[in-house]
C-alpha positions as CSV (number, residue, x, y, z in Angstrom):
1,X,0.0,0.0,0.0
2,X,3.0,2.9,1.3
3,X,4.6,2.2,-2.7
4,X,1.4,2.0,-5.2
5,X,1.2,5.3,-7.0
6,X,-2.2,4.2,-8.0
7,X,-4.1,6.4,-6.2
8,X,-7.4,4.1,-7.4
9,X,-5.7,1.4,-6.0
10,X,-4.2,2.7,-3.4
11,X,-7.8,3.7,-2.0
12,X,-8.7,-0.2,-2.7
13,X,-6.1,-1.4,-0.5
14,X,-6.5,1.3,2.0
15,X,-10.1,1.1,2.4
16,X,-10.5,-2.6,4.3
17,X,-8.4,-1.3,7.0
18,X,-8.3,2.4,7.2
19,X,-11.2,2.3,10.6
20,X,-9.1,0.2,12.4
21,X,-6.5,3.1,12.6
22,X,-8.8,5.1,13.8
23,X,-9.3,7.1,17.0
24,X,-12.1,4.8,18.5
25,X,-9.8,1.8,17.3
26,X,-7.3,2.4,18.5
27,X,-8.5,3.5,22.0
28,X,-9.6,-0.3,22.1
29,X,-6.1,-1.5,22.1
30,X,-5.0,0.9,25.1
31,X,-5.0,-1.9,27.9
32,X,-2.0,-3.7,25.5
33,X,0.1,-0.3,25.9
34,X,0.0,-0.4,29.0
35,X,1.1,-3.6,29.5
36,X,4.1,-2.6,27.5
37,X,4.8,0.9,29.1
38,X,4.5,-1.2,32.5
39,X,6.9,-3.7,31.4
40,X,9.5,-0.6,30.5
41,X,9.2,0.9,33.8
42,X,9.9,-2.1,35.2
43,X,13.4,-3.0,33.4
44,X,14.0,0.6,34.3
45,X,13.9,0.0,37.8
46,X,15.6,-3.5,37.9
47,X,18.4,-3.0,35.3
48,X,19.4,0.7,36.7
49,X,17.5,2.6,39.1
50,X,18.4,0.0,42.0
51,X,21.9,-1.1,40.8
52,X,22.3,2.8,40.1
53,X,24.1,2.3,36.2
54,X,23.4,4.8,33.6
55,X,21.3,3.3,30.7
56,X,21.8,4.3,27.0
57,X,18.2,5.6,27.1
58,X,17.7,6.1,23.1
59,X,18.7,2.6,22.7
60,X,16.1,1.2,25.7
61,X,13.2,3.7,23.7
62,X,14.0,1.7,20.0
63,X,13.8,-1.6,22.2
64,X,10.5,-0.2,23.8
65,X,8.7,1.0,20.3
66,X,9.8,-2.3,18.9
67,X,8.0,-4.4,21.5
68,X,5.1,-1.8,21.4
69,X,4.7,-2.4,18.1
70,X,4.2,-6.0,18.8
71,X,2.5,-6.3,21.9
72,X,0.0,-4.0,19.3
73,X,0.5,-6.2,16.4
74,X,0.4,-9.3,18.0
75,X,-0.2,-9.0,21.3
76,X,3.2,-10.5,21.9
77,X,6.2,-8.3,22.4
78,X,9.3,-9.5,20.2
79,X,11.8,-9.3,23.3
80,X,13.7,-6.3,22.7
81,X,13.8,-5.3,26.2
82,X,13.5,-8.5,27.8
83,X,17.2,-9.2,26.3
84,X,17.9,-5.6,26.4
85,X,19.9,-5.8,23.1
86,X,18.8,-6.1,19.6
87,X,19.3,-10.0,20.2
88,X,18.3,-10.9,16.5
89,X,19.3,-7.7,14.5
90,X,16.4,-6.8,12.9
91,X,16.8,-3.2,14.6
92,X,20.1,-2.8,12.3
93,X,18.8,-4.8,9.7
94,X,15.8,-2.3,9.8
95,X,18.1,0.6,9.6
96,X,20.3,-0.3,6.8
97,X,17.5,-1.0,4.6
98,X,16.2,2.3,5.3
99,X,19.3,4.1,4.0
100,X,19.2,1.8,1.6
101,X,15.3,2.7,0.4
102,X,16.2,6.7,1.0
103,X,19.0,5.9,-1.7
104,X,17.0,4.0,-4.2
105,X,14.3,6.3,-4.0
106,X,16.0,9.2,-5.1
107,X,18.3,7.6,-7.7
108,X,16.0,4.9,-8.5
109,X,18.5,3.8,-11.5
110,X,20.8,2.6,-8.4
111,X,18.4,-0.2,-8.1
112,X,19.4,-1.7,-11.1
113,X,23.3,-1.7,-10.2
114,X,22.7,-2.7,-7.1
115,X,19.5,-5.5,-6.0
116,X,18.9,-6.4,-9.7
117,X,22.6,-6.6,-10.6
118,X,23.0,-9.5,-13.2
119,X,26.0,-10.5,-11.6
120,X,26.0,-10.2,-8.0
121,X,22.6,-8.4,-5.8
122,X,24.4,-5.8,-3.6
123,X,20.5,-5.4,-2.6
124,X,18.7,-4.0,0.8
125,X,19.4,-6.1,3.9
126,X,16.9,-9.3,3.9
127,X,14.1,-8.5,6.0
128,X,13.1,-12.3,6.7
129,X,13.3,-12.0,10.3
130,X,10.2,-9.8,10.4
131,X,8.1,-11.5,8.2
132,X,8.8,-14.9,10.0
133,X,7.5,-13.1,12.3
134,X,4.3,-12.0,10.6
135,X,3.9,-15.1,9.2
136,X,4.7,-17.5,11.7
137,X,2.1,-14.9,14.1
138,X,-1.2,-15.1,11.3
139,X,-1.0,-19.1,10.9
140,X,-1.2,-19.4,14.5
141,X,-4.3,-17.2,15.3
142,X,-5.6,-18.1,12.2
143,X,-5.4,-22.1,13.1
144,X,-6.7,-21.2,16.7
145,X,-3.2,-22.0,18.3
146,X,-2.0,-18.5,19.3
147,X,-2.1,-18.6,23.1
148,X,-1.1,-14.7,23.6
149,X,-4.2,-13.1,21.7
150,X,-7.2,-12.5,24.6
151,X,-10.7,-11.6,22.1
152,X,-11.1,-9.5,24.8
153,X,-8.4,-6.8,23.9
154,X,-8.6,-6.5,20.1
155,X,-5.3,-6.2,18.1
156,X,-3.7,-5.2,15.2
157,X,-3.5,-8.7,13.5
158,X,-7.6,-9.4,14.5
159,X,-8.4,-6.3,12.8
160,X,-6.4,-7.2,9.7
161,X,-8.1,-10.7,9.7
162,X,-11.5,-8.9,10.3
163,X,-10.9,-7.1,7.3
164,X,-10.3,-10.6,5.3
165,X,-14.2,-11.1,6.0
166,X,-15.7,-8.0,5.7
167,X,-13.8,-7.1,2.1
168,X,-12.7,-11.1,0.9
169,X,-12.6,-9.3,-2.8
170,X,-9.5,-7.4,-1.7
171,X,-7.7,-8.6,1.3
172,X,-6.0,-12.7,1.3
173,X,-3.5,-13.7,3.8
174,X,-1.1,-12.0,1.4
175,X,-2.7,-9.0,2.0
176,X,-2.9,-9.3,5.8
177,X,1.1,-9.7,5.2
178,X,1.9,-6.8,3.5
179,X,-0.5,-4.6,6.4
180,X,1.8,-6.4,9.1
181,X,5.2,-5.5,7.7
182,X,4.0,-1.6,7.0
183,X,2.7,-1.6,10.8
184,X,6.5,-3.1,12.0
185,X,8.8,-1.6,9.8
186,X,7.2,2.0,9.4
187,X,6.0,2.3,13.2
188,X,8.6,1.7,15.6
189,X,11.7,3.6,14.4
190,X,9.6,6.3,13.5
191,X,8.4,6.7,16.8
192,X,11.5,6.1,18.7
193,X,13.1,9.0,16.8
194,X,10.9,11.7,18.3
195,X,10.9,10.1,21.5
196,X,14.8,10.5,21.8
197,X,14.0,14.1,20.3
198,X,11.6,15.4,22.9
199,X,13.5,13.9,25.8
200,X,16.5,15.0,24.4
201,X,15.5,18.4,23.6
202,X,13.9,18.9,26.9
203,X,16.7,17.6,29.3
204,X,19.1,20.4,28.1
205,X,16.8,22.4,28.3
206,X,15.9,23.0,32.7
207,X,13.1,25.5,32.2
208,X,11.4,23.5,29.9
209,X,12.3,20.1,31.6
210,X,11.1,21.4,34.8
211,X,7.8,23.1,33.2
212,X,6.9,19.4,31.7
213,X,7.9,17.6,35.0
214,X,5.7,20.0,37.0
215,X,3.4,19.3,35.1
216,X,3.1,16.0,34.6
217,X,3.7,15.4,38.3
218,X,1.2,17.5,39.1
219,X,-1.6,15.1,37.6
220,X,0.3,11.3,37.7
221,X,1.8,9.8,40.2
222,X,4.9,7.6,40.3
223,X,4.1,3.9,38.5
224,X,0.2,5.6,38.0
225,X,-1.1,3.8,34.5
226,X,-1.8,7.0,32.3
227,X,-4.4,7.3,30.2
228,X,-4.0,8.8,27.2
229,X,-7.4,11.0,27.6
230,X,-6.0,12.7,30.7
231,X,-2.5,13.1,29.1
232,X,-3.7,14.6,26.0
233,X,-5.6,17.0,27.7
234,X,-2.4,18.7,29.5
235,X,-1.6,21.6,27.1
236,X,2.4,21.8,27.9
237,X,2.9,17.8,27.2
238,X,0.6,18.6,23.7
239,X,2.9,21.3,23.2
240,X,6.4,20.1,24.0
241,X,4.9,16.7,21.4
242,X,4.1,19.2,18.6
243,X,7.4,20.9,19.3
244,X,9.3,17.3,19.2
245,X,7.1,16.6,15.7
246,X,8.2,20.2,14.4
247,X,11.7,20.1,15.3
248,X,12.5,16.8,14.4
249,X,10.7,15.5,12.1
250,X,11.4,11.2,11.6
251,X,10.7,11.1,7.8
252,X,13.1,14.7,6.7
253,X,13.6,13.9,3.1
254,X,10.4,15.0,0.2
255,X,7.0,13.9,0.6
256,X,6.5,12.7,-3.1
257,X,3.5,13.4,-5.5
258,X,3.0,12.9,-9.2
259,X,1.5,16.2,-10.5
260,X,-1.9,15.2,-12.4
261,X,-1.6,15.3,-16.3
262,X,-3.0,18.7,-16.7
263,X,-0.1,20.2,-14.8
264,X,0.2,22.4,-11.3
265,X,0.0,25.9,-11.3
266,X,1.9,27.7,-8.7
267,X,1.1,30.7,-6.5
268,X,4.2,32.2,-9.0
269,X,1.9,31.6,-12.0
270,X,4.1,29.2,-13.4
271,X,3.5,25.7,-14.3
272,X,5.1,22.4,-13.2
273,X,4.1,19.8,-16.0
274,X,1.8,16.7,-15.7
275,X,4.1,13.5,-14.7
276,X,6.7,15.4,-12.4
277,X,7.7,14.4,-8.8
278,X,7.5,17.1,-7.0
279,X,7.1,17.2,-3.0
280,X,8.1,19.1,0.4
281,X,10.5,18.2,2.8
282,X,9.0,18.3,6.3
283,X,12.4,19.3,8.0
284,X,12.5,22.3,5.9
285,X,8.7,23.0,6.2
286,X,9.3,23.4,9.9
287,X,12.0,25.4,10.0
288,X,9.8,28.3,7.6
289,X,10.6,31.4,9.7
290,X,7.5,33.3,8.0
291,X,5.1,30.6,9.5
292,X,6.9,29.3,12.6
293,X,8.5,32.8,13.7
294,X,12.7,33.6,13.8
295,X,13.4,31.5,16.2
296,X,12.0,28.4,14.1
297,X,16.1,27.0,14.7
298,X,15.4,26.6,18.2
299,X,13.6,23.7,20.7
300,X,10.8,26.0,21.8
301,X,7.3,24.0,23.1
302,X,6.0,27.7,24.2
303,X,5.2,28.3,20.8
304,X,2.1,26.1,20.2
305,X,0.9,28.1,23.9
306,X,-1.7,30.8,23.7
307,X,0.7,33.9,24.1
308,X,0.1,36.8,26.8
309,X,-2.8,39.4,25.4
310,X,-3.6,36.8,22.1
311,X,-6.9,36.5,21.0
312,X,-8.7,33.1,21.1
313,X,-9.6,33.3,17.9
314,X,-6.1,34.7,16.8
315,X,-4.7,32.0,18.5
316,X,-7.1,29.5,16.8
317,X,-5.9,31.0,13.5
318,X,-2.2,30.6,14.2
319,X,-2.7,27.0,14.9
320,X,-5.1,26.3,12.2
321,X,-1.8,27.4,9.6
322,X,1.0,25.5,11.5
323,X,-1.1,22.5,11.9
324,X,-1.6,22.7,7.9
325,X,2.5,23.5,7.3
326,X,3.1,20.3,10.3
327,X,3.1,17.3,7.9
328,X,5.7,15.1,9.6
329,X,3.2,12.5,9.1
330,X,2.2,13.4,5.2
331,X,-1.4,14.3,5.0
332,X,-4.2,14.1,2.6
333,X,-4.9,10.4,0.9
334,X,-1.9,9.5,2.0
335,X,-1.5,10.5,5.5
336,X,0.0,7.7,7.5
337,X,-2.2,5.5,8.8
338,X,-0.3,4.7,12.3
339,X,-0.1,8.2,13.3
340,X,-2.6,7.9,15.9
341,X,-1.4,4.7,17.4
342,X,1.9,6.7,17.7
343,X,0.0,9.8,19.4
344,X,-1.4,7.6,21.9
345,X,2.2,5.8,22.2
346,X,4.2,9.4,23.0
347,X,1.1,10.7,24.9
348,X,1.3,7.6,27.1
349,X,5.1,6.7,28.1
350,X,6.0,10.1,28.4
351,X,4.3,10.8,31.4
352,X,4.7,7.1,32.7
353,X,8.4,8.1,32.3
354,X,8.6,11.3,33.9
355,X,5.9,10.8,36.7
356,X,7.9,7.9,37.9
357,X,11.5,8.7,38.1
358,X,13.9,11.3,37.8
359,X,15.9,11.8,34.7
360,X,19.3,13.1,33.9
361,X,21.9,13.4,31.3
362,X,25.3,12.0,32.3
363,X,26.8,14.8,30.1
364,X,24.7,18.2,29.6
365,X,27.3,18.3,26.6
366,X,26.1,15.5,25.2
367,X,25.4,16.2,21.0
368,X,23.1,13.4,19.7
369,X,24.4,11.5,16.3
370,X,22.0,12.3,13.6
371,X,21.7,11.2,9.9
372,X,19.0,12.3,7.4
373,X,18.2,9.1,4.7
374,X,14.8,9.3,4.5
375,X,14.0,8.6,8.3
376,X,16.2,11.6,10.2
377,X,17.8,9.1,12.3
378,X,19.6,10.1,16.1
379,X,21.5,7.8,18.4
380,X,23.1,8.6,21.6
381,X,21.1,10.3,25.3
382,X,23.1,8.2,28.3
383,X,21.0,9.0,31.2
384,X,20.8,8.3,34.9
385,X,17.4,7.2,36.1
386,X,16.4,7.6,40.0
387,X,13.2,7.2,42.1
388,X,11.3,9.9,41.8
389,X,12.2,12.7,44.5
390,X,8.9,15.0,44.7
């Protein structure tokens, strides 16, 4: 479905499973996130609040979003944290085959030197692993024999086999496949990237870490299961999200569209013809001083606050336009489907994090390793984690 151009057929595909993304949908699933966010907190606090070790905390979130992903795919975490390592490289197999996508998709002729080479395939990385994995999970609940799934709490893979019955004309087990390895491969990196953003961003920064912490501890408390209603409805952790989304966007490269055959006229008057790529790069989008203001360089989550003597409906304006210029996750037909389940993911474990312990970086110094090829990928944030203090 993310690579057919067809936008006919796009729909087709789209349409047996675009209400189970949904708001409502997702909701359903909420009592499986919190089993996963629970199980984080608790490695947390065995592995190195109570032997007192720093943890590489963006590693810990990747091994986090991963088994989110699955405990919401599956209902059965892969193990990332439980082994506390990427124990069967599908993290780095993920990652290379993302640069190697971001390459190919701009120079698609490097395709044909490189996978479809005559000689010798110098393709992406084999992505096996995870579809085992999808496989191996659909024969079982399909056959009856998959022990982990409760009826009870609905998950992705029920939904996708729902969808066999309600539309048999478009979805097979092929089908359910393909929907399984966009939820995996396109959900948890994504995620983890503007998780190690926002906590990033608002660690070097003490007014805003303590603004969020306040705040958050103000309406959790320590080990408290957060709801995502109640969280969402905190305007500073909405705020420092957007910011996080805005600043650092996990897909940085163009946002592609075929122009229609009878062309696109710009604001400029002149005319792109009918066939060209054309797109905008979300990074960029954000950092538009004449929308976002001159400080659009810096880590600011005040911005998306009602400012001192604006208007409510000035204010309402001001985020009706950024909210158009935010498309970190695309938008119109092809806005991404998961982006709600990732809402409710950041919405969720942030609060669970900061309501429950203190957090600190081991070096204030400390400059996170980024690289833009197609996901805007960062690495690094070594943290110390203690019992919450007040």
């Amino acid at each position: 479905m993310f690579s057919e151009v067809d936008n006919v057929e796009h729909a087709r595909l789209k349409r047996p499973v675009v209400r189970h993304f949904s708001v409502p949908s997702v909701l359903a699933m909420e009592p499986l996130m919190d089993q996963a966010i629970e199980e984080f907190v608790g490695h947390l606090q065995t592995r190195f609040v109570k032997p007192n070790k720093p943890v590489q905390f963006g590693n810990w979130l990747s091994y986090f979003a991963w088994d989110f992903l699955g405990i919401n795919t599956f209902s059965k975490k892969f193990g990332y944290m439980d082994k506390g390592y990427d124990f069967d490289g599908s993290l780095a197999v993920g990652e290379k085959s993302i640069d190697y996508l971001g390459l190919c998709g701009q120079m698609p002729w490097a395709d044909y030197w490189l996978d479809k080479n005559p000689v010798i395939a110098l393709g992406p990385p084999n992505l096996s692993n995870v579809t085992s994995i999808a496989v191996a999970n659909m024969t079982a609940r399909l056959k009856g024999e998959d022990k982990n799934f409760n009826p009870v709490r609905p998950d992705f893979l029920q939904y996708f086999i729902e969808s066999k019955s309600t539309h048999p004309e478009i979805v097979d087990e092929g089908t359910i496949i393909g929907y399984l390895l966009l939820n995996l491969i396109a959900g948890a990196d994504t995620t983890a990237i503007t998780l190690r953003t926002l906590f990033y961003q608002c660690l070097k920064n003490p007014r805003i870490w303590n603004r969020l912490q306040s705040d958050i501890r103000a309406a959790f408390g320590p080990n408290e299961t957060v709801s995502y209603a109640r969280a969402r409805a905190l305007p500073y952790i909405d705020a420092v999200v957007k910011e996080a989304l805005r600043y650092h966007p996990a897909v940085s490269m163009l946002m592609e569209r075929i122009v229609p055959e009878d062309g696109l006229t710009l604001p400029t008057g002149s005319v792109v013809p009918g066939g060209a790529m054309v797109g905008m790069n979300p990074y960029i989008l954000g950092r538009n001083k004449s929308v976002f203001g001159d400080d659009a360089e810096d880590f600011n989550p005040d911005r998306w606050l009602q400012m001192k003597g604006e208007t409510d409906e000035a204010y309402q304006e001001r985020m009706q336009l950024w909210n158009q210029a935010s498309i970190q996750f695309g938008g119109g037909s092809r806005i991404c489907l998961g982006r709600h389940l990732s809402q409710f993911e950041m919405f969720k474990v942030v609060p669970a994090l900061v309501a429950t312990f203190d957090i600190e970086l081991m070096d204030k110094n400390e400059v996170l390793w980024t690289c833009s090829r197609w996901f805007y990928r960062n690495a690094g944030l070594l943290c110390t984690f203690k019992p919450r203090s007040s």
